[in-house]
N, C-alpha and C positions, 0 to 999 in steps of 0.2 A: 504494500500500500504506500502511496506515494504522501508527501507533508500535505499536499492537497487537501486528499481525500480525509486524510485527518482534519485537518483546519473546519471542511464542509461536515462532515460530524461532530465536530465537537459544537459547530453554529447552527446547526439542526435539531444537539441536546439542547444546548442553551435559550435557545425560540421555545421548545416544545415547555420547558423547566416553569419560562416569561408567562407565557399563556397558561399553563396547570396554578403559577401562582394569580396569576389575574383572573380566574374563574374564582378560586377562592376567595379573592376579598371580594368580589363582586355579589355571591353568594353570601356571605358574612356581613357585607354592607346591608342586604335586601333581609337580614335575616333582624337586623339591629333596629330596620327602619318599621319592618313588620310589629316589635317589640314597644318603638316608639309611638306607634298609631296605635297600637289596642291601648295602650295607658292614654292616650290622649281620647279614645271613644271610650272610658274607662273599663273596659272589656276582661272579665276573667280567665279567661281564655287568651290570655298572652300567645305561650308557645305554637298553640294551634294556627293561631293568628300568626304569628313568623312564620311559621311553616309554608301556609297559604298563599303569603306573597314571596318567598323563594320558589315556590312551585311555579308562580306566575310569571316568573322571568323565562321559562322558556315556551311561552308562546309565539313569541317574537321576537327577530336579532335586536338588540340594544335594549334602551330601559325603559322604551314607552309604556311598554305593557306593565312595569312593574307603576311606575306610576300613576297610570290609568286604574291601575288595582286599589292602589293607598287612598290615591284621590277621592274614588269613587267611594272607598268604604267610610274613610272620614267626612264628606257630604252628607249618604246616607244617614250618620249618626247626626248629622247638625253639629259637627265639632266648628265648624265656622275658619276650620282652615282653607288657606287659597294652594292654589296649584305653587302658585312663585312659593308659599312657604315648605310644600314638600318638595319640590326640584332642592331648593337650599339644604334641606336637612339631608334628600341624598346626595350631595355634594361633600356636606360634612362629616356624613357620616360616611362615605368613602373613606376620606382621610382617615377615620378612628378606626376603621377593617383594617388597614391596610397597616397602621400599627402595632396596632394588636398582632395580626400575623407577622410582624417582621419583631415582634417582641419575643413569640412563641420560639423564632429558628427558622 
């Protein structure tokens, strides 16, 4: 095997390692914000409720769907949140996944 061929595997590990870590916080993000909307619709059912809207992330590529999900359910409740205030919490709450996992290892 030629230094090449190394070079292209070891940058084909390292992409596939980028994306394995980026599913995780992304999941982790949708998992935290899921947590943050049942306490905000003050809902017992936390867990279930993060569950829910991790589930919902794969409807569709990107995170329309996940925030179409949050939105709609904090609406429904009359929590009186707007759309700009969940875009911003998953924004921030990206940042705190992405911590957190790089806290973890």
């Amino acid at each position: 095997m030629t230094t090449f061929d190394d070079r292209e595997k070891g940058f084909e590990k390292k992409f596939a390692l980028e994306q394995e870590q980026e599913f995780k916080v992304v999941a982790r993000r949708n998992r935290l914000l899921g947590e943050w909307a049942a306490g905000v619709m003050g809902l017992e059912t936390v867990a279930e409720h993060a569950k829910a809207v991790v589930k919902s992330d794969f409807e569709q590529p990107g995170d329309e769907d996940v925030l179409r999900k949050v939105f709609g359910d904090l609406k429904g409740a009359g929590s009186g949140v707007s759309e700009g205030e969940v875009r911003m919490k998953m924004n921030e709450l990206l940042a705190v996944a992405r911590g957190q996992l790089d806290a973890e290892g």
